[in-house]
N, CA, C and O atoms as a MOPAC input file, in Angstrom:
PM7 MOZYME 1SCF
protein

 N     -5.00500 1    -3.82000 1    -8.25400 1
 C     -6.02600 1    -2.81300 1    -8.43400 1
 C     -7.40300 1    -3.41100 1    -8.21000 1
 O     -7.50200 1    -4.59400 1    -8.53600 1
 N     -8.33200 1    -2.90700 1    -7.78500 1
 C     -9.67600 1    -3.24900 1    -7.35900 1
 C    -10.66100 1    -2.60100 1    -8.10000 1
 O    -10.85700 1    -1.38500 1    -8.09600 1
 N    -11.26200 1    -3.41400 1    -8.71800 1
 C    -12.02400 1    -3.23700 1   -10.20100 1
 C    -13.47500 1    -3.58100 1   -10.01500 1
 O    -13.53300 1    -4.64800 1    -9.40400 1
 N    -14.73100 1    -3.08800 1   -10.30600 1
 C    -15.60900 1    -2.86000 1   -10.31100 1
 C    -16.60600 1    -2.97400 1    -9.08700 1
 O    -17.81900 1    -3.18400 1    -9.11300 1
 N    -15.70100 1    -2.76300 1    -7.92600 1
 C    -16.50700 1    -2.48400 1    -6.18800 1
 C    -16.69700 1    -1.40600 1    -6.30700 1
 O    -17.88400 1    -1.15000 1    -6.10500 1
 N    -15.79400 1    -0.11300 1    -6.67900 1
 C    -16.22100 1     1.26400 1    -6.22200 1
 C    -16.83200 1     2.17500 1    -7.06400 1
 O    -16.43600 1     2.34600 1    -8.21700 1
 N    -18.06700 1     2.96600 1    -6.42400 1
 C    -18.79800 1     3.53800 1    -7.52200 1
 C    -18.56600 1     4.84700 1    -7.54100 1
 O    -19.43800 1     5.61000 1    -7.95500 1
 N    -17.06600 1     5.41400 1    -6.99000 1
 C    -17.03000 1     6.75600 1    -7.06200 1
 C    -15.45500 1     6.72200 1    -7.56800 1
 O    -14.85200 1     5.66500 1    -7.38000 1
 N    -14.73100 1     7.85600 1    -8.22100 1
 C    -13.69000 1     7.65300 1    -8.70800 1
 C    -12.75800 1     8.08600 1    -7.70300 1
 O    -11.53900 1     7.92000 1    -7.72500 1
 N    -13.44200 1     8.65100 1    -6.82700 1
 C    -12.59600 1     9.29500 1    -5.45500 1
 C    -12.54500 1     7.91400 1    -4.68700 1
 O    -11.44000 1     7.66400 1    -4.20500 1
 N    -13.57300 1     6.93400 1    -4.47400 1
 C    -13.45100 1     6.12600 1    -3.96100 1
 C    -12.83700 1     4.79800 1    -4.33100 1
 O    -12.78600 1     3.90800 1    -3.48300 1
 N    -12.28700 1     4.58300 1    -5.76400 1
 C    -11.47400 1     4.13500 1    -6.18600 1
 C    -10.13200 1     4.89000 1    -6.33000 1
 O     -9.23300 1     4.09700 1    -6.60800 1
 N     -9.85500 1     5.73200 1    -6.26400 1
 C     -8.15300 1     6.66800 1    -5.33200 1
 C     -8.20400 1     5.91000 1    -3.92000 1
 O     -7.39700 1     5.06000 1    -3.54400 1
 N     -9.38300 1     6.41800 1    -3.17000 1
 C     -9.33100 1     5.54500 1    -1.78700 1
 C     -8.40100 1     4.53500 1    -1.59100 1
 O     -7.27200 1     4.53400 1    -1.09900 1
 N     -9.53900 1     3.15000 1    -2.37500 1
 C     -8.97800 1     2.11000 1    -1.95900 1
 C     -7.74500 1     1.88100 1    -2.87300 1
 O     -7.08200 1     1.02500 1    -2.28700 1
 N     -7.21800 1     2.16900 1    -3.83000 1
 C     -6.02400 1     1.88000 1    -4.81200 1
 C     -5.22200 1     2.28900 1    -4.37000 1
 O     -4.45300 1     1.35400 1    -4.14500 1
 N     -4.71800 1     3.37500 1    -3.96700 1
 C     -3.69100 1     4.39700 1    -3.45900 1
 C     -3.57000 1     4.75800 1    -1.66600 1
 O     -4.45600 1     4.92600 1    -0.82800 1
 N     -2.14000 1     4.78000 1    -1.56500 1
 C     -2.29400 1     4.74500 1     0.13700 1
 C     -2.01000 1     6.23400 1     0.35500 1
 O     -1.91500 1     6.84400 1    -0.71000 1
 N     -1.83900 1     7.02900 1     1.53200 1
 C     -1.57900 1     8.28100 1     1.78500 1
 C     -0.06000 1     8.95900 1     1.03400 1
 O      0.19100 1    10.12200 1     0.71800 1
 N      0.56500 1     8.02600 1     0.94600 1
 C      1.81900 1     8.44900 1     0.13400 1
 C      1.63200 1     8.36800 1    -1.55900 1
 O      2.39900 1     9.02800 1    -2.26000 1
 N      0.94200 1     7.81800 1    -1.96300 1
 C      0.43700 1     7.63600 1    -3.38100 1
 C     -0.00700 1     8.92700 1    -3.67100 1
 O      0.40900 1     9.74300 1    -4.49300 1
 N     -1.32200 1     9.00400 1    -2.50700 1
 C     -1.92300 1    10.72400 1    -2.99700 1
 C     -1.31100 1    11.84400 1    -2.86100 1
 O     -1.66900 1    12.96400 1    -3.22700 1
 N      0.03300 1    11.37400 1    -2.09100 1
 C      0.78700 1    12.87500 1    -1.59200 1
 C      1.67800 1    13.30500 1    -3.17400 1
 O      1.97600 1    14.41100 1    -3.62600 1
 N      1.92100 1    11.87100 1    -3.73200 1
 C      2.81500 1    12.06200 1    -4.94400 1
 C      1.84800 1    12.11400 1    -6.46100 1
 O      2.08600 1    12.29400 1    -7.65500 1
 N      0.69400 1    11.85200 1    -5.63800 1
 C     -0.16500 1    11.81400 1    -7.11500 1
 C     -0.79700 1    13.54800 1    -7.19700 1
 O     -1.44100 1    13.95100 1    -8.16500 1
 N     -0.55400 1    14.16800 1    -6.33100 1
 C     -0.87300 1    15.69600 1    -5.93000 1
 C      0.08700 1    16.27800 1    -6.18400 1
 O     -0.11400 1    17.32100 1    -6.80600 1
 N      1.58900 1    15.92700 1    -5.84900 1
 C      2.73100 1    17.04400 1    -6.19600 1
 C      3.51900 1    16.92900 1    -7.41000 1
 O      4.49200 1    17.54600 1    -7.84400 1
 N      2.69300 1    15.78600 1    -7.90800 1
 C      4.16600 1    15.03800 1    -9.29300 1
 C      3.38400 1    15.08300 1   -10.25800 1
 O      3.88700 1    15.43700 1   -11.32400 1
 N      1.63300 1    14.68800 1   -10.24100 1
 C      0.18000 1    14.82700 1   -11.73500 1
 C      0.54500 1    13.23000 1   -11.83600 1
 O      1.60900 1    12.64900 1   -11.62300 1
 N     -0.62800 1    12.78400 1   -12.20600 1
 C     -0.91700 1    11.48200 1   -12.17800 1
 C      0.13700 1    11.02000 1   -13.98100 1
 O      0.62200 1     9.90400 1   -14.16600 1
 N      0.21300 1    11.91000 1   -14.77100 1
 C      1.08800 1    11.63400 1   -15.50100 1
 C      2.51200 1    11.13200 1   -15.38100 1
 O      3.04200 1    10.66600 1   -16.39000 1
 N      3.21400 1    11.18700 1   -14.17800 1
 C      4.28700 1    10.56000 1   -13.86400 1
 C      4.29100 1     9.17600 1   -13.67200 1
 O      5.29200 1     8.57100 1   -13.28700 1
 N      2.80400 1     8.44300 1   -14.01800 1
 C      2.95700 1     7.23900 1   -13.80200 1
 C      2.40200 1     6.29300 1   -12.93200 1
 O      3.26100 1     5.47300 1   -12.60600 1
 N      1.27700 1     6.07500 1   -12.41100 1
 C      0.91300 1     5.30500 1   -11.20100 1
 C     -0.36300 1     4.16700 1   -11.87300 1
 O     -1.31600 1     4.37500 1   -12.62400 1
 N      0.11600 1     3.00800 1   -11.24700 1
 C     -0.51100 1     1.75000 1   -11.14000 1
 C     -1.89200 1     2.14200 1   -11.47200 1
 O     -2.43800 1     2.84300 1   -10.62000 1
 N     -2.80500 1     1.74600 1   -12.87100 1
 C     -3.90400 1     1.64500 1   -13.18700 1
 C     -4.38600 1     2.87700 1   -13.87600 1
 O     -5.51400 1     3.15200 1   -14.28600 1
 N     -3.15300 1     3.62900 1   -13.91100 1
 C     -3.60700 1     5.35500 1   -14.59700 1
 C     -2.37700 1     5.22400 1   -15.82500 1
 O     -2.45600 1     6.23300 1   -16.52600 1
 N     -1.67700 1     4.64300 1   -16.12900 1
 C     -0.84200 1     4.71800 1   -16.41100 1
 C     -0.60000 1     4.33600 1   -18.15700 1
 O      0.39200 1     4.43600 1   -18.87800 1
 N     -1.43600 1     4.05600 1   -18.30900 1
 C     -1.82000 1     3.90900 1   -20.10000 1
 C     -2.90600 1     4.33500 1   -20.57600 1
 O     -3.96000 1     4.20400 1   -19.95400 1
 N     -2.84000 1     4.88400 1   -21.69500 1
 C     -3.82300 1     5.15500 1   -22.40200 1
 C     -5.47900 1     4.68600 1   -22.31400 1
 O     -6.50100 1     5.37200 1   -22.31700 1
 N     -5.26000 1     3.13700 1   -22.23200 1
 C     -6.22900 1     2.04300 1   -22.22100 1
 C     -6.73500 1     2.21600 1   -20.71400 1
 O     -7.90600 1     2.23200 1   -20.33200 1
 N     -5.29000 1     2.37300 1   -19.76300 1
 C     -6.56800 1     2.33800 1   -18.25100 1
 C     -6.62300 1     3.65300 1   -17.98900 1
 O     -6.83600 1     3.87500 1   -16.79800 1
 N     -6.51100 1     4.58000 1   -18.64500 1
 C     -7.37400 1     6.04200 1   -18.03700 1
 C     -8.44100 1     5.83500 1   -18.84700 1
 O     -9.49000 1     5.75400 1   -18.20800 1
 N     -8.54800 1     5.72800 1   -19.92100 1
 C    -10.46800 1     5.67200 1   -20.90000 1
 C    -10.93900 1     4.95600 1   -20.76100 1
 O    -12.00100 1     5.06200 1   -21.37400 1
 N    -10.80100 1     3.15800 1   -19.71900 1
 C    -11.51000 1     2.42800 1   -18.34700 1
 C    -11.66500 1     3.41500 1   -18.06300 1
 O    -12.44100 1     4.09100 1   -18.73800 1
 N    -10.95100 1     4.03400 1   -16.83100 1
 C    -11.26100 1     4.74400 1   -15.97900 1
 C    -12.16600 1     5.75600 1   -16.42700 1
 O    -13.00600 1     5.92400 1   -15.54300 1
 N    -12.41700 1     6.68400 1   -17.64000 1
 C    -13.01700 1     7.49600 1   -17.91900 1
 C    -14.64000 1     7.22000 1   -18.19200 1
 O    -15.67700 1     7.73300 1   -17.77400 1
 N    -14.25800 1     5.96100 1   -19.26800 1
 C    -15.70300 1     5.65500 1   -19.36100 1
 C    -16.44000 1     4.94900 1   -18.10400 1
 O    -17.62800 1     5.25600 1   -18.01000 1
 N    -15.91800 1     4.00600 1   -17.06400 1
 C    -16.53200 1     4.14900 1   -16.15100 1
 C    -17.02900 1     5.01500 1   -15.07800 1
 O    -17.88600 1     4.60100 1   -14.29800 1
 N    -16.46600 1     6.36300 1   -14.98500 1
 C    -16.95600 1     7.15300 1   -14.08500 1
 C    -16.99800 1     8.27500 1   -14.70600 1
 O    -16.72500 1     9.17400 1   -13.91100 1
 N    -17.24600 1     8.73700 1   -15.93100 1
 C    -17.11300 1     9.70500 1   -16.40200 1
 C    -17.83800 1    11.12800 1   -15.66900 1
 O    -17.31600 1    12.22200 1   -15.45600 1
 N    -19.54500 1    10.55000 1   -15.31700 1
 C    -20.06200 1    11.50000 1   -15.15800 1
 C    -19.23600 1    11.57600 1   -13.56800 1
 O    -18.67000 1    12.63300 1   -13.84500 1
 N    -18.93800 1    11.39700 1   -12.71300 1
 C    -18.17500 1    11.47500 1   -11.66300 1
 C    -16.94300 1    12.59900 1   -11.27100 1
 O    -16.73900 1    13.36500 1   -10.32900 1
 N    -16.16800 1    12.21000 1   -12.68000 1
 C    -15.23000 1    13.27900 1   -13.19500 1
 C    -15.78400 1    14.63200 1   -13.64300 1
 O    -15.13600 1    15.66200 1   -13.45600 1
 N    -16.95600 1    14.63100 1   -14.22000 1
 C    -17.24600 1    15.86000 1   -14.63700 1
 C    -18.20200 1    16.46700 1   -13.36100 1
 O    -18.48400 1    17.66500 1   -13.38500 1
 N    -18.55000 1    15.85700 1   -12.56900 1
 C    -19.02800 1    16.68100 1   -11.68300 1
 C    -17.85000 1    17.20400 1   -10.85100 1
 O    -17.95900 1    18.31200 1   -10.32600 1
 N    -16.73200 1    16.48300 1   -10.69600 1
 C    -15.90000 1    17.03900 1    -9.58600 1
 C    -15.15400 1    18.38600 1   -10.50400 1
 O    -15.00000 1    19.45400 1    -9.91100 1
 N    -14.79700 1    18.27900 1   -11.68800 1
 C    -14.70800 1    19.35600 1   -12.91200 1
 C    -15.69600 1    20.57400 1   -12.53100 1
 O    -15.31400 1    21.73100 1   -12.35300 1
 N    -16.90200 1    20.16800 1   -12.44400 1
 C    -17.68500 1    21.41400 1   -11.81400 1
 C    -17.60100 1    22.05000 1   -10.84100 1
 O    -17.60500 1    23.28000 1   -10.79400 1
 N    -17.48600 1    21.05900 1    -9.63700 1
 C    -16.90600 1    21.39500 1    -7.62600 1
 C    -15.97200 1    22.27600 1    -8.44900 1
 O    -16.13400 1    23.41000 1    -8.90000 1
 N    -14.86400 1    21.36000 1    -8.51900 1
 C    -13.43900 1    22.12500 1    -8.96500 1
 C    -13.77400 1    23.83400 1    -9.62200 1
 O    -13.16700 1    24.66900 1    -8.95100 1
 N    -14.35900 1    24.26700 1   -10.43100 1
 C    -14.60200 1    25.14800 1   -10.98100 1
 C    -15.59100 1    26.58100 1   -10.16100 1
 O    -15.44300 1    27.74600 1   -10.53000 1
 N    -16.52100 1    26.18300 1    -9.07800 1
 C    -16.75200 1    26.63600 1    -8.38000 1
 C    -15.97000 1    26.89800 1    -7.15300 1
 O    -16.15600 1    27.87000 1    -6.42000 1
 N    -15.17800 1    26.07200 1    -6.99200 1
 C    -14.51400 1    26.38000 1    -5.58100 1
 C    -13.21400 1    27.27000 1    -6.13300 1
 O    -12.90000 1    28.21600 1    -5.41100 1
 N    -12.44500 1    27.06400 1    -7.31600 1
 C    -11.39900 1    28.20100 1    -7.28700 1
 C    -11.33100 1    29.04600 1    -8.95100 1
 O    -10.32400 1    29.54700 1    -9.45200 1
 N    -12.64500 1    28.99800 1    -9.51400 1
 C    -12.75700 1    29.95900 1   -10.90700 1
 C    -13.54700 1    30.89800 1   -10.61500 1
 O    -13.96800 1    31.01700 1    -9.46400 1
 N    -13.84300 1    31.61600 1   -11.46000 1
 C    -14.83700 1    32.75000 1   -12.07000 1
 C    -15.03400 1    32.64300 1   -13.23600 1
 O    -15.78600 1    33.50000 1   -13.70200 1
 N    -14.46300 1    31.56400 1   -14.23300 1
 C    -14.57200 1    31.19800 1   -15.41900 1
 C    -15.52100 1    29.99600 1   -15.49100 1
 O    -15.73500 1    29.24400 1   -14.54100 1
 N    -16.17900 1    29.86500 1   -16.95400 1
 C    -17.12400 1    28.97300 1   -16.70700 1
 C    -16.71800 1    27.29800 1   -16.87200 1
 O    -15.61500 1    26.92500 1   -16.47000 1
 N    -17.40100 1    26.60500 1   -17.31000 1
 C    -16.63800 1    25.21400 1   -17.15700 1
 C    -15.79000 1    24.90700 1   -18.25100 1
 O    -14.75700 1    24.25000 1   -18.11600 1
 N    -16.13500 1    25.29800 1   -19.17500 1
 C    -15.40400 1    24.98800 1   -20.78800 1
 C    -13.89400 1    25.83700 1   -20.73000 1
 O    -12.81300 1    25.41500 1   -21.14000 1
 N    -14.12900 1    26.91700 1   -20.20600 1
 C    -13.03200 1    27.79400 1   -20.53900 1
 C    -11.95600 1    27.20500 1   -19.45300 1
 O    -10.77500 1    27.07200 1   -19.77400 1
 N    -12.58300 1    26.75000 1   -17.73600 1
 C    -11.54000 1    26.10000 1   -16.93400 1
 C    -11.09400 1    25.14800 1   -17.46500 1
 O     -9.88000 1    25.16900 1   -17.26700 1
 N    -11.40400 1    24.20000 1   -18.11000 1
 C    -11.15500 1    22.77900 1   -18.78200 1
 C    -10.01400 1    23.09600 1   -19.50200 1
 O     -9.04800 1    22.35400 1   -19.32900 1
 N     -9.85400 1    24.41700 1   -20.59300 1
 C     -9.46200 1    24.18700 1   -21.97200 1
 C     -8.29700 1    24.75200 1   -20.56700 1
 O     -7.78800 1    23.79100 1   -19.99000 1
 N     -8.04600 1    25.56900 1   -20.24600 1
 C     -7.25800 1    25.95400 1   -19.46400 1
 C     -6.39200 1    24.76500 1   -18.21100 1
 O     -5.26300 1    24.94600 1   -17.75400 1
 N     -7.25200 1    23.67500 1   -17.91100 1
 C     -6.38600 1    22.80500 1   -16.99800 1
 C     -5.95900 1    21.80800 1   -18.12400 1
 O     -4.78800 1    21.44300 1   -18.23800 1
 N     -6.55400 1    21.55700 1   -18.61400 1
 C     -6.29000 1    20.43100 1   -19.89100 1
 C     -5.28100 1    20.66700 1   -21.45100 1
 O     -5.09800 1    19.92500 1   -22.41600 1
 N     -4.74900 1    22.15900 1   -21.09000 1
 C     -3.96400 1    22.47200 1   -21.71200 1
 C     -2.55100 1    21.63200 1   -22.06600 1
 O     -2.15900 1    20.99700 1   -23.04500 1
 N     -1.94000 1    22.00000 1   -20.61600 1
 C     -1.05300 1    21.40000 1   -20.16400 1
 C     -0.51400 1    19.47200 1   -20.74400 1
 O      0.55800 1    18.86600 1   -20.74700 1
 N     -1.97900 1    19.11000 1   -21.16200 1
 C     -1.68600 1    17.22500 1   -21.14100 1
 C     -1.38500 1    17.51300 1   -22.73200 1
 O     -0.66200 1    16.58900 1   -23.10600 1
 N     -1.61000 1    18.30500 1   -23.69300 1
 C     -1.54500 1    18.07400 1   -25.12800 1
 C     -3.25300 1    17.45400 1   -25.58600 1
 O     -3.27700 1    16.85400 1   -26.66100 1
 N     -4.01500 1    17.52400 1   -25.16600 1
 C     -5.50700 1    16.94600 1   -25.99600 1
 C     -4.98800 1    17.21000 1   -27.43500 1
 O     -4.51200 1    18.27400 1   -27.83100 1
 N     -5.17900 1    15.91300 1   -28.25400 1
 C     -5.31300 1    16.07400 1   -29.86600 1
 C     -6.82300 1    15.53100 1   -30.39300 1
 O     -7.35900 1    15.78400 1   -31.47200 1
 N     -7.36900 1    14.65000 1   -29.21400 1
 C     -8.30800 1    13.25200 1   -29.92100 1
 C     -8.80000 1    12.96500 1   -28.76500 1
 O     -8.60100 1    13.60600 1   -27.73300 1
 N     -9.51900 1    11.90900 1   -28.89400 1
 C    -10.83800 1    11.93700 1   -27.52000 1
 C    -10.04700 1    10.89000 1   -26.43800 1
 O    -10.26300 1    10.98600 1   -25.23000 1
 N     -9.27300 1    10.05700 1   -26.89900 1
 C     -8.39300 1     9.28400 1   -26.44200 1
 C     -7.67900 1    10.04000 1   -25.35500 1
 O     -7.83700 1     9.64500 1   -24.20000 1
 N     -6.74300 1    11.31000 1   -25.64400 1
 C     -6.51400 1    12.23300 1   -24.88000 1
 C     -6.81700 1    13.11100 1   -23.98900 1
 O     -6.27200 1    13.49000 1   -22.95300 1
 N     -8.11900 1    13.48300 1   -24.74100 1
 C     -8.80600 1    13.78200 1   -23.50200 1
 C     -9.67900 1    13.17200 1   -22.25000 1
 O    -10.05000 1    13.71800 1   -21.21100 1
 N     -9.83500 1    12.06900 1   -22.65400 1
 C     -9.84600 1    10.93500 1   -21.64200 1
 C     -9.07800 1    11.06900 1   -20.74400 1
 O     -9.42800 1    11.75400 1   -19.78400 1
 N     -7.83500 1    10.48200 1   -20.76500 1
 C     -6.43100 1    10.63200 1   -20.32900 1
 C     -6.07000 1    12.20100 1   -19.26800 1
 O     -5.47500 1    12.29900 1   -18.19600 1
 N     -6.88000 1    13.48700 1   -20.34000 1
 C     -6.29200 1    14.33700 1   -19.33000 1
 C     -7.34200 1    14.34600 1   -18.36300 1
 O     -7.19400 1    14.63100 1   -17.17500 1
 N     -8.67200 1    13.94200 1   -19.06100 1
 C     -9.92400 1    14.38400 1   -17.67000 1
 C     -9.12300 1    13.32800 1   -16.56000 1
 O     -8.79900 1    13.95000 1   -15.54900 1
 N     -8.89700 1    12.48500 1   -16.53800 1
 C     -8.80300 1    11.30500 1   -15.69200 1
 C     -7.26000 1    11.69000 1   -14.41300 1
 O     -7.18100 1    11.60000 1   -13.18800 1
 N     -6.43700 1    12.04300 1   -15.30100 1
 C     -5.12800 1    12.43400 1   -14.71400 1
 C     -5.41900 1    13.66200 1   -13.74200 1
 O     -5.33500 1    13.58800 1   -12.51700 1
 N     -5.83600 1    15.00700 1   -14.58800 1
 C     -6.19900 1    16.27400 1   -13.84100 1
 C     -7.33900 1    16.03700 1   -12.29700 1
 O     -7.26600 1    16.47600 1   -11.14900 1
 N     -8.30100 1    15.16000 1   -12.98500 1
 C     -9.14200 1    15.11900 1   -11.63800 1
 C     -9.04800 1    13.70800 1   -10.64800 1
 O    -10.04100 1    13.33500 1   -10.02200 1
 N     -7.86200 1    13.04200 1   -10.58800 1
 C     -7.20000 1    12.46100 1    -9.87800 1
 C     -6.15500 1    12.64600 1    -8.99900 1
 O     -5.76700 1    12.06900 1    -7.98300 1
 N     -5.64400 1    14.00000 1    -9.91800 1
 C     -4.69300 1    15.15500 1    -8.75100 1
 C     -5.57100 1    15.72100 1    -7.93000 1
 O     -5.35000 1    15.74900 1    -6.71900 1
 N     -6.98100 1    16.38800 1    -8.61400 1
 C     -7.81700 1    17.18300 1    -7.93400 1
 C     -8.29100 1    16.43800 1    -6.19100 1
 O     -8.15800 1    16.73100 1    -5.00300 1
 N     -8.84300 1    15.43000 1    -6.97100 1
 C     -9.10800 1    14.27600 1    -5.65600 1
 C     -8.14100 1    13.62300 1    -5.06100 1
 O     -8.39200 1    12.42500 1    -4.92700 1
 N     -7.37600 1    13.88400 1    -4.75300 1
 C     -5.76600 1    12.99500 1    -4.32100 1
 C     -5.79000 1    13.96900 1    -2.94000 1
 O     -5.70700 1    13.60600 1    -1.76600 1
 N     -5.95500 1    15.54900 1    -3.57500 1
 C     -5.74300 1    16.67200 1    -2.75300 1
 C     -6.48000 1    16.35000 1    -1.82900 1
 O     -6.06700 1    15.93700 1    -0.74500 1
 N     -8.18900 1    16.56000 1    -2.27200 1
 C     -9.51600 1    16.28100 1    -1.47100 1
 C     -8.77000 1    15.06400 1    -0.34300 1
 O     -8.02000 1    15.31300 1     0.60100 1
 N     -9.05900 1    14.27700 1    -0.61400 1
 C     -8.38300 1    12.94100 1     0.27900 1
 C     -7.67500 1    13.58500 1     1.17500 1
 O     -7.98300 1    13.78200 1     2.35100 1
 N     -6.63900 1    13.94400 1     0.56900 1
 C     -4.97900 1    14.20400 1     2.26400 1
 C     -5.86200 1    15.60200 1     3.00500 1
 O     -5.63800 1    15.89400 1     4.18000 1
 N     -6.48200 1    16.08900 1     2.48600 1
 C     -7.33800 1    17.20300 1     3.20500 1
 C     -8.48500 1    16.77100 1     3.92800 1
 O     -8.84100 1    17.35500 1     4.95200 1
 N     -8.95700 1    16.00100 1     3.56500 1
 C    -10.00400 1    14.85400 1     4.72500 1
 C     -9.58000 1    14.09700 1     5.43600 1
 O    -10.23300 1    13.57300 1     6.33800 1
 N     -8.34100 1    13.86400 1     5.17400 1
 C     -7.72700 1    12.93100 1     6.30400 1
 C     -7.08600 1    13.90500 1     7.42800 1
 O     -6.80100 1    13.63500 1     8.59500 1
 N     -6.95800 1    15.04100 1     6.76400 1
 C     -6.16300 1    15.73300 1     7.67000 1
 C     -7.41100 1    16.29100 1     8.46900 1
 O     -7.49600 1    15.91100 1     9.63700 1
 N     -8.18800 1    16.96700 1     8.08700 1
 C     -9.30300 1    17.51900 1     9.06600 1
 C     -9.84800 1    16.27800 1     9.99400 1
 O    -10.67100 1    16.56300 1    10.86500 1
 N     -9.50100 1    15.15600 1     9.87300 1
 C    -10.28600 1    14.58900 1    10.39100 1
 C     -9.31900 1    13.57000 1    11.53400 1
 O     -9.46000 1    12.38900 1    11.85300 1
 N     -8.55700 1    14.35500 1    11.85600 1
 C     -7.12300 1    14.29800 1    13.02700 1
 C     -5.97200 1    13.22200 1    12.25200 1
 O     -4.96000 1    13.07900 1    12.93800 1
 N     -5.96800 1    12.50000 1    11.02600 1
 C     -4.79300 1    11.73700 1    10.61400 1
 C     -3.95000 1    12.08300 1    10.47200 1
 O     -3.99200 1    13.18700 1     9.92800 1
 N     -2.76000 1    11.63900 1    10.73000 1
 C     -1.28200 1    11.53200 1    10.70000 1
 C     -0.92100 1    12.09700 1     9.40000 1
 O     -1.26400 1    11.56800 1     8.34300 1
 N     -0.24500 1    13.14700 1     9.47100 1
 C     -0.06400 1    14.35400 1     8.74800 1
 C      1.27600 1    14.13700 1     8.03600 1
 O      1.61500 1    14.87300 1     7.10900 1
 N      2.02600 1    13.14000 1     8.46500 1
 C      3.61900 1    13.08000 1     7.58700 1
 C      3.28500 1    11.78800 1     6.71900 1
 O      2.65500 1    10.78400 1     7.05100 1
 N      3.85700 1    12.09200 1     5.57400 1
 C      3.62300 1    11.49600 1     5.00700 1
 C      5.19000 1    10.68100 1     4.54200 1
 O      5.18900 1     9.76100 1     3.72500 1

């Protein structure tokens, strides 16, 4: 894993994960398990280093497919992980908008003529 070069959390998916990573980190939720997301301890790294990062793409995300405002999309995607404690919700911001951006990725690669099988 490659640790404190990238200053975007999309750009740490980039370089961590190859096109088959994001295809399974998009159809399976980063909760199934993947290298550096995968405990408690490295999603709230991950959170507290890019937090505000995550919450802006939480916002994209919310404009591009809600009519609901940001709190109410949240309680609604973040349902799903169990939030009890801040620990958790760490965990789900980090997981949910790592699927979100996994997507972004294979959709930029694809507009941008790459090899489409994954």
């Amino acid at each position: 894993m490659t640790r404190g070069k990238t200053k975007t959390f999309k750009d740490w998916l980039r370089t961590n994960f190859d096109k088959t990573d994001l295809y399974y980190l998009c159809t399976r939720g980063a909760q199934s398990g993947f290298t550096g997301m995968a405990t408690t301890e490295d999603t709230n790294k991950l959170y507290d280093r890019f937090h505000n990062d995550i919450w802006e793409t939480m916002a994209r995300e919310v404009q591009t497919c809600s009519s609901r405002n940001l709190m109410q999309y949240m309680a609604d995607c973040l349902d799903v992980f169990g939030v009890d404690d801040e620990e958790s919700f760490k965990t789900a911001m980090v997981w949910h908008t790592a699927q979100w951006l996994a997507w972004e990725l294979l959709n930029e690669e694809e507009e941008d003529g790459g090899d489409q099988d994954v």
